[in-house]
PDB file of N, CA, C and O in Angstrom:
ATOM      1  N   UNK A   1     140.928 167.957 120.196  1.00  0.00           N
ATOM      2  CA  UNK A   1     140.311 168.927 119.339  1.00  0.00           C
ATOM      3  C   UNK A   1     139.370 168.224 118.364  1.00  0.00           C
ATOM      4  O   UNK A   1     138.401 168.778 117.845  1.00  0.00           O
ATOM      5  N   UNK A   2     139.776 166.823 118.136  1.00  0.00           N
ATOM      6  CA  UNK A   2     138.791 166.106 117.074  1.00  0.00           C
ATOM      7  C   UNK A   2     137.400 165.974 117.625  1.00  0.00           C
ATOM      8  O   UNK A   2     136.398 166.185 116.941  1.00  0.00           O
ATOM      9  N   UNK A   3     137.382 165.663 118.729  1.00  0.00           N
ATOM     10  CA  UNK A   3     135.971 165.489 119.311  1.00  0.00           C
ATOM     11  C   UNK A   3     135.569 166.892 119.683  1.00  0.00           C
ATOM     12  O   UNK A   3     134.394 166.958 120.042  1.00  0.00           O
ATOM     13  N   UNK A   4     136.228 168.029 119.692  1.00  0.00           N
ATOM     14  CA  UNK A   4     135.435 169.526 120.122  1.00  0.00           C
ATOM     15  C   UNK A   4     134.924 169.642 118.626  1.00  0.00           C
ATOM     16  O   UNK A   4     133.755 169.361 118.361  1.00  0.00           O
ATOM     17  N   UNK A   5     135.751 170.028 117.721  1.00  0.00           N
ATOM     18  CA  UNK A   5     134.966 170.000 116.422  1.00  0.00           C
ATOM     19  C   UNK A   5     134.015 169.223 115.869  1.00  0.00           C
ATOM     20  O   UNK A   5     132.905 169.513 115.423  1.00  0.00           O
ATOM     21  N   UNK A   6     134.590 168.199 115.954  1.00  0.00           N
ATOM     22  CA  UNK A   6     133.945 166.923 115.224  1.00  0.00           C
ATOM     23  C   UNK A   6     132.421 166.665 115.815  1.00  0.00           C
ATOM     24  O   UNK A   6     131.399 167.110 115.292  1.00  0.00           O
ATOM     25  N   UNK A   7     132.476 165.842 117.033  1.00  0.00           N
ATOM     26  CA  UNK A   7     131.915 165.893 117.562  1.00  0.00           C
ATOM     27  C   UNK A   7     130.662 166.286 118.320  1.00  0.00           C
ATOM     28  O   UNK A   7     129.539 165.788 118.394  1.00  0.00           O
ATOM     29  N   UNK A   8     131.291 167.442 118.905  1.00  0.00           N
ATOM     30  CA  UNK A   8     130.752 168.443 119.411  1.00  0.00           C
ATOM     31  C   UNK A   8     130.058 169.696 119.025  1.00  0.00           C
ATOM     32  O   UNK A   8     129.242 170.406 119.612  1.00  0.00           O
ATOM     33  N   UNK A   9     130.675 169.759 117.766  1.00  0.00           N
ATOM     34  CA  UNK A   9     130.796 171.080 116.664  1.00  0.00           C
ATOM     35  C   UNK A   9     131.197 172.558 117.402  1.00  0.00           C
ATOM     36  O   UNK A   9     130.615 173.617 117.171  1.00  0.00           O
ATOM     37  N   UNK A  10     132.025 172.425 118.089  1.00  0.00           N
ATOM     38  CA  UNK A  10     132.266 173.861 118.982  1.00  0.00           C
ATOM     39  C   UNK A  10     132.720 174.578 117.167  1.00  0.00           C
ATOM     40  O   UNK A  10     132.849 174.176 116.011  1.00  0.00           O
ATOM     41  N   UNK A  11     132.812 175.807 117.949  1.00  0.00           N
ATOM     42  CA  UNK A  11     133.441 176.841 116.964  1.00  0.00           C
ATOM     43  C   UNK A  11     134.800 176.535 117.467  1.00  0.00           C
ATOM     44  O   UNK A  11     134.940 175.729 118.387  1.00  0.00           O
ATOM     45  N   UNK A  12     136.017 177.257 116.803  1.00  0.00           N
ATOM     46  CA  UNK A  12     137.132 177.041 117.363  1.00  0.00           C
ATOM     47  C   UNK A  12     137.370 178.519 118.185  1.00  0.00           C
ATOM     48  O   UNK A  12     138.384 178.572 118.882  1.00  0.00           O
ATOM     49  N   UNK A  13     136.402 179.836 118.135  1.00  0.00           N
ATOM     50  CA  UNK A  13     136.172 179.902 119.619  1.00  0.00           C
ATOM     51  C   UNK A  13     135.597 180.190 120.640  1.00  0.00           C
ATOM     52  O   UNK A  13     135.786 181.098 121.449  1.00  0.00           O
ATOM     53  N   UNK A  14     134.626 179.108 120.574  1.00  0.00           N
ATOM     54  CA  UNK A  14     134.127 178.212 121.733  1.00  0.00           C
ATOM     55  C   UNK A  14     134.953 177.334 122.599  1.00  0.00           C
ATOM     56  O   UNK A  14     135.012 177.226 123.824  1.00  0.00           O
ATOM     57  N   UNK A  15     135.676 176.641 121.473  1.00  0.00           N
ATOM     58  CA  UNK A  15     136.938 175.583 121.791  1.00  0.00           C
ATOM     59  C   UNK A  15     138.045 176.712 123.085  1.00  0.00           C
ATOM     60  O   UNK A  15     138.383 176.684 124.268  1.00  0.00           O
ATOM     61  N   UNK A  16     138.221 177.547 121.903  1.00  0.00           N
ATOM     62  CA  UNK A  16     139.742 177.661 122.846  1.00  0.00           C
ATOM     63  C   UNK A  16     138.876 178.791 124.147  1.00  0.00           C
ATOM     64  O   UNK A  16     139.363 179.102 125.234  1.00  0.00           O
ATOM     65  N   UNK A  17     138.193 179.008 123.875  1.00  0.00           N
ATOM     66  CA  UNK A  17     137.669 180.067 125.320  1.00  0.00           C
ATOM     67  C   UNK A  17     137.329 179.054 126.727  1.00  0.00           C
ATOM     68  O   UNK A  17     137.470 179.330 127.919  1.00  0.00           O
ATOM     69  N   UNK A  18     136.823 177.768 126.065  1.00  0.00           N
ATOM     70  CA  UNK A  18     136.567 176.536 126.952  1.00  0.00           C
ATOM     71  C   UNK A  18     137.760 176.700 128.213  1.00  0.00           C
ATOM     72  O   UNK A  18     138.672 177.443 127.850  1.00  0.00           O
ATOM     73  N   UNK A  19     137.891 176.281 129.294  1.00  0.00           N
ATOM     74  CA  UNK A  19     138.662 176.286 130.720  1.00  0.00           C
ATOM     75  C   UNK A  19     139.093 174.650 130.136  1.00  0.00           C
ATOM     76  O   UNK A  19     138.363 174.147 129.282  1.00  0.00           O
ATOM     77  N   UNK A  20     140.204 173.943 130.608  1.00  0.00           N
ATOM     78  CA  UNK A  20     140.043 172.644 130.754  1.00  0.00           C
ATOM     79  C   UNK A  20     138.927 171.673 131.258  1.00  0.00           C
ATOM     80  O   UNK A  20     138.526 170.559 130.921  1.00  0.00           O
ATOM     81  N   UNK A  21     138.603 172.594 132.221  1.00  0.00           N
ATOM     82  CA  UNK A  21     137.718 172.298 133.438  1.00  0.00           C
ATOM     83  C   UNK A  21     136.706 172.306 133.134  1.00  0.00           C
ATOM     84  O   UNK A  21     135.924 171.485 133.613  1.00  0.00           O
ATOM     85  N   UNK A  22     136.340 173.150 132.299  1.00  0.00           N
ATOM     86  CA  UNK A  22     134.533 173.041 131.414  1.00  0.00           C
ATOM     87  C   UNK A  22     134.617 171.930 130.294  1.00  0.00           C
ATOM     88  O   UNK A  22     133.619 171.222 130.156  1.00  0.00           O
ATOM     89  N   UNK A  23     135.479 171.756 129.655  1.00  0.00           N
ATOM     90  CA  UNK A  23     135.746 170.690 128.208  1.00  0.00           C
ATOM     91  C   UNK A  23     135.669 169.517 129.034  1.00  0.00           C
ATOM     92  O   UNK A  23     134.785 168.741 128.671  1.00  0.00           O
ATOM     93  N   UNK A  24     136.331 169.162 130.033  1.00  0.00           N
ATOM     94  CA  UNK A  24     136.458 167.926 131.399  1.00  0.00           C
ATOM     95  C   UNK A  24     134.702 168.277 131.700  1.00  0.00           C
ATOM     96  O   UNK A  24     134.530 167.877 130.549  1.00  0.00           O
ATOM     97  N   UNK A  25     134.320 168.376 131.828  1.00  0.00           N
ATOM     98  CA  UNK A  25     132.972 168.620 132.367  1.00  0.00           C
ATOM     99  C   UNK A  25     131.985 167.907 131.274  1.00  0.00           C
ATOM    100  O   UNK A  25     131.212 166.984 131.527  1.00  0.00           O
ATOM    101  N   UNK A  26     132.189 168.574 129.925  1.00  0.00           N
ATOM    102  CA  UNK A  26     131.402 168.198 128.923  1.00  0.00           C
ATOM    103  C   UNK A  26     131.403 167.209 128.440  1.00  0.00           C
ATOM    104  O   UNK A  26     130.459 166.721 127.819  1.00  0.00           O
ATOM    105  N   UNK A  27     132.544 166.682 128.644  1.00  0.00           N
ATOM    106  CA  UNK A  27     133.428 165.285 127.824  1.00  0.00           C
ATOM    107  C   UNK A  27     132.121 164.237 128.948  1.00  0.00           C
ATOM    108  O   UNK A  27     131.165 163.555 128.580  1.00  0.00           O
ATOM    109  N   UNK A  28     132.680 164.546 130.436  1.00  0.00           N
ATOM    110  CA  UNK A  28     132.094 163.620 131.407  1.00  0.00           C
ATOM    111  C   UNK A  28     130.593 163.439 131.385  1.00  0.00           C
ATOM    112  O   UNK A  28     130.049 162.375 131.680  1.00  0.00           O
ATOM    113  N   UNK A  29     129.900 164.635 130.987  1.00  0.00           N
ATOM    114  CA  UNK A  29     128.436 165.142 130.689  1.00  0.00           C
ATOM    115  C   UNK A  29     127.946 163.878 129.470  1.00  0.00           C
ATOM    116  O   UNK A  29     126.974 163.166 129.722  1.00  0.00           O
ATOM    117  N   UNK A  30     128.585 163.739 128.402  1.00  0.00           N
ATOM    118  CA  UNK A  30     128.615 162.932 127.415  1.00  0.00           C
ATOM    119  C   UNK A  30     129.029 161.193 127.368  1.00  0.00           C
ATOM    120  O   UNK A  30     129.038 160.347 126.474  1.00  0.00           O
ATOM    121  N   UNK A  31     129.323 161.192 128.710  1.00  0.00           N
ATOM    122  CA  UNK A  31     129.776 159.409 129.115  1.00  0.00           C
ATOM    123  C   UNK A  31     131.527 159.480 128.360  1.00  0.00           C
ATOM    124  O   UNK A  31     132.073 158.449 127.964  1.00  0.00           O
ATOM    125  N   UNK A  32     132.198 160.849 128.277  1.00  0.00           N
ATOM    126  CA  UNK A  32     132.844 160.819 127.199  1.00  0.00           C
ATOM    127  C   UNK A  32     134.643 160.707 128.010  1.00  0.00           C
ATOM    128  O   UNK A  32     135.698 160.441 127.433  1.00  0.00           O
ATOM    129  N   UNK A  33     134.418 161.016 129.464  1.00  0.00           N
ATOM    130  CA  UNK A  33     135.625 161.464 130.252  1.00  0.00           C
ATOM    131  C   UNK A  33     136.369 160.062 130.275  1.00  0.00           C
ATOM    132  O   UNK A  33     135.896 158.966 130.577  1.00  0.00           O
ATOM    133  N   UNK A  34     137.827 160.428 129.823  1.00  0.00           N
ATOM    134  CA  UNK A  34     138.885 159.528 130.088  1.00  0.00           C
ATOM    135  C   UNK A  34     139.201 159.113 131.207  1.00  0.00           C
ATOM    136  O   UNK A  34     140.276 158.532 131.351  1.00  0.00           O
ATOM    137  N   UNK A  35     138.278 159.326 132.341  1.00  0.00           N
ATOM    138  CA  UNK A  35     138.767 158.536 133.866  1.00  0.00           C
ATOM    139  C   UNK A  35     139.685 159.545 134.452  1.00  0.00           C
ATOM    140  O   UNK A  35     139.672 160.748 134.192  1.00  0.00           O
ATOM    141  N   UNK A  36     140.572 158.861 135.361  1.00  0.00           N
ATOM    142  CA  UNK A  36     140.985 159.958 136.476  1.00  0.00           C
ATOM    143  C   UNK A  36     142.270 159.995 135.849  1.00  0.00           C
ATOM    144  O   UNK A  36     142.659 159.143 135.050  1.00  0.00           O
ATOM    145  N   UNK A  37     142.943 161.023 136.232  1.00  0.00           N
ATOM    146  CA  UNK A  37     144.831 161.119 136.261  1.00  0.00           C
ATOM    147  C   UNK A  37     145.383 159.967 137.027  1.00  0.00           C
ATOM    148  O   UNK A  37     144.742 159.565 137.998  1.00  0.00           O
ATOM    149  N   UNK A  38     146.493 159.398 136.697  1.00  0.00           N
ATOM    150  CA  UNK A  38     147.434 158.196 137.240  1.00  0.00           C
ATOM    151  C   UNK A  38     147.931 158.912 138.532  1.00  0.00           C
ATOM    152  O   UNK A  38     148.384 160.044 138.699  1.00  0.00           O
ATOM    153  N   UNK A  39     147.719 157.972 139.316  1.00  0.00           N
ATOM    154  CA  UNK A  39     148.516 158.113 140.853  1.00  0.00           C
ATOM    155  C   UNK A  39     149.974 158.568 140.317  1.00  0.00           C
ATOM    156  O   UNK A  39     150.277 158.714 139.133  1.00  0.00           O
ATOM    157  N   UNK A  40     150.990 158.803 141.681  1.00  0.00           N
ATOM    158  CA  UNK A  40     152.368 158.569 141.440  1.00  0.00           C
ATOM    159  C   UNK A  40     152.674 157.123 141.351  1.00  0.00           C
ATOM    160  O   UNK A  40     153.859 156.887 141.118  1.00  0.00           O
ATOM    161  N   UNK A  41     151.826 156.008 141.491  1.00  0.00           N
ATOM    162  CA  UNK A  41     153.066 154.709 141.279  1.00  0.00           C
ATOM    163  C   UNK A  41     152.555 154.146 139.744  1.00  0.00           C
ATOM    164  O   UNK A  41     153.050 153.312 138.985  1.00  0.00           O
ATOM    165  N   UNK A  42     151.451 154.915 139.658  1.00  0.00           N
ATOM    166  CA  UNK A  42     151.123 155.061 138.446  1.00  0.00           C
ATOM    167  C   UNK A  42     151.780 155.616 136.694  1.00  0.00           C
ATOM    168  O   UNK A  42     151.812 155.356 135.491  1.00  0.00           O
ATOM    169  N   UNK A  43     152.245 156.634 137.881  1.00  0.00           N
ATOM    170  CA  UNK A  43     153.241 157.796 136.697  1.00  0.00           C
ATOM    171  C   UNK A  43     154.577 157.287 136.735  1.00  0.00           C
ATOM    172  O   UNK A  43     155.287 157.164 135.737  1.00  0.00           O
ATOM    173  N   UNK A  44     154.957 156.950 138.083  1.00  0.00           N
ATOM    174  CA  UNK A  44     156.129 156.117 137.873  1.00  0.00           C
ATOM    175  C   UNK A  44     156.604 155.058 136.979  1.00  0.00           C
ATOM    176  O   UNK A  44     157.712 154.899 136.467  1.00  0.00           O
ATOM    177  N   UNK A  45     155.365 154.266 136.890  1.00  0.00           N
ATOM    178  CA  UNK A  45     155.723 152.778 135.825  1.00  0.00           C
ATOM    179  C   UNK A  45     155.583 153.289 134.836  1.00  0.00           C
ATOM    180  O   UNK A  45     156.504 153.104 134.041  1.00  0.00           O
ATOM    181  N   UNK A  46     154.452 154.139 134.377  1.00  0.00           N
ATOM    182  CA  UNK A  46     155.037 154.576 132.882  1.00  0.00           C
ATOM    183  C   UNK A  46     156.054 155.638 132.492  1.00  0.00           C
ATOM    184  O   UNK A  46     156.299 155.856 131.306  1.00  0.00           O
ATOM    185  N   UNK A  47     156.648 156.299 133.479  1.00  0.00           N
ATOM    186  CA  UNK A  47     158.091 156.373 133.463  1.00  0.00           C
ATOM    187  C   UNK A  47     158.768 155.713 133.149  1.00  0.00           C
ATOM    188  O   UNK A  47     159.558 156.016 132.254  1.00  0.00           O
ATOM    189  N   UNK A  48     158.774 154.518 133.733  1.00  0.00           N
ATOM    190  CA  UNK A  48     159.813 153.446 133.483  1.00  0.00           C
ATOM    191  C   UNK A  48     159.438 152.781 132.204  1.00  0.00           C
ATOM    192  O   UNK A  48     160.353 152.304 131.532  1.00  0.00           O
ATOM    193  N   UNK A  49     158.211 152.688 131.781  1.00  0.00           N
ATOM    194  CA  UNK A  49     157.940 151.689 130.550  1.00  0.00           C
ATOM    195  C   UNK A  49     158.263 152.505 129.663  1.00  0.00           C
ATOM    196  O   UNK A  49     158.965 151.898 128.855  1.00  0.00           O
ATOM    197  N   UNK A  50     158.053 154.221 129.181  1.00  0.00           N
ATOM    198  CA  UNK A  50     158.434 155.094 128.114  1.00  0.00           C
ATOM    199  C   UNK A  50     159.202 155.818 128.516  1.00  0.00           C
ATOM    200  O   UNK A  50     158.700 156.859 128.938  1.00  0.00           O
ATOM    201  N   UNK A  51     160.871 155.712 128.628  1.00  0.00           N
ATOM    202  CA  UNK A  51     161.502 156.762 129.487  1.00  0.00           C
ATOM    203  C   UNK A  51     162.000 158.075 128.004  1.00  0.00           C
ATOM    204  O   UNK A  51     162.103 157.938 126.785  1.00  0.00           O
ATOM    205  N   UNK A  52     162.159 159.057 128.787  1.00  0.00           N
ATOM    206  CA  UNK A  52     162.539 159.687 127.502  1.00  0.00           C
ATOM    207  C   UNK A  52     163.417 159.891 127.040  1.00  0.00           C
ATOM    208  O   UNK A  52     163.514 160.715 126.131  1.00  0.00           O
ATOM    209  N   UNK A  53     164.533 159.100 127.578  1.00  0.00           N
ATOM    210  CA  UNK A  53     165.852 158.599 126.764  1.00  0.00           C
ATOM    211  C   UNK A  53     166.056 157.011 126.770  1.00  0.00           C
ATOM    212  O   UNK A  53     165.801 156.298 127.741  1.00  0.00           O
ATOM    213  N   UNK A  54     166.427 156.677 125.855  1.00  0.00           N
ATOM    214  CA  UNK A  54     166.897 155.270 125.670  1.00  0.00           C
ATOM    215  C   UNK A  54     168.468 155.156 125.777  1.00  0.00           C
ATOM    216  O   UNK A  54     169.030 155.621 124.786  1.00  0.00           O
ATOM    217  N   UNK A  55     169.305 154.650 126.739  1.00  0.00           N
ATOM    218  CA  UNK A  55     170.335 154.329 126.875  1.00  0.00           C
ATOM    219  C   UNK A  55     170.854 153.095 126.093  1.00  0.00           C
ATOM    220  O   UNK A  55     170.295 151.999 126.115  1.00  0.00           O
ATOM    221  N   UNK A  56     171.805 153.341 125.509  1.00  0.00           N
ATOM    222  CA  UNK A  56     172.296 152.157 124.860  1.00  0.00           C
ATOM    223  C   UNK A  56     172.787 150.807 125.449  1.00  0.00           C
ATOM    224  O   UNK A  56     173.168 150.839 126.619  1.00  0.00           O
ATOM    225  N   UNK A  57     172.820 149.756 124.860  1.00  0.00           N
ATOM    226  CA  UNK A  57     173.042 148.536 125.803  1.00  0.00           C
ATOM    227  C   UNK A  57     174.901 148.401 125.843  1.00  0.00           C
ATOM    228  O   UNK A  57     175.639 147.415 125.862  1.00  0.00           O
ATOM    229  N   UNK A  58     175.112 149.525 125.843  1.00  0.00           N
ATOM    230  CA  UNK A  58     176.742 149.088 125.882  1.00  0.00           C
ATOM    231  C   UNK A  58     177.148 149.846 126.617  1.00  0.00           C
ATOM    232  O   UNK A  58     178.361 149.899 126.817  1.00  0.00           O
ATOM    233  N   UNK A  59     176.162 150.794 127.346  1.00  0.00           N
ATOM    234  CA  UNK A  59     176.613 151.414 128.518  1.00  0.00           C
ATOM    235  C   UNK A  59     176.968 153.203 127.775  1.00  0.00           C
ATOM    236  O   UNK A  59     177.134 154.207 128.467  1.00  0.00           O
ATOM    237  N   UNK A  60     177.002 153.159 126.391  1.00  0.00           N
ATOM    238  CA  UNK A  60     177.163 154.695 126.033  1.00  0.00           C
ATOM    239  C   UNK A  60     176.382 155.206 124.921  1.00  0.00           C
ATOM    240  O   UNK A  60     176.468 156.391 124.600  1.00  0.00           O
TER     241      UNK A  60
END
């Protein structure tokens, strides 16, 4: 949202009427797109590197 406002100066709604798919468009239009989505062995390791529980080292 910092870069739709900021940025961009959308209205907020411009912003929220936006599709993902058009904001992904504009971002990329701008040199601005974060690259692609992570594969699965991709999503997997950062599964494993941030899991969303931490088990204790004593087993409980």
């Amino acid at each position: 949202m910092g870069v739709a406002f900021g940025l961009l100066r959308l209205s907020p709604g411009a912003f929220w009427a936006m599709t993902p798919r058009e904001f992904n468009a504009t971002l990329e239009a701008l040199g601005l797109s974060g690259g692609s989505s992570p594969g699965r062995d991709g999503l997997a390791r950062m599964m494993r590197m941030f899991p969303d529980k931490v088990e204790k080292a004593n087993g409980g």
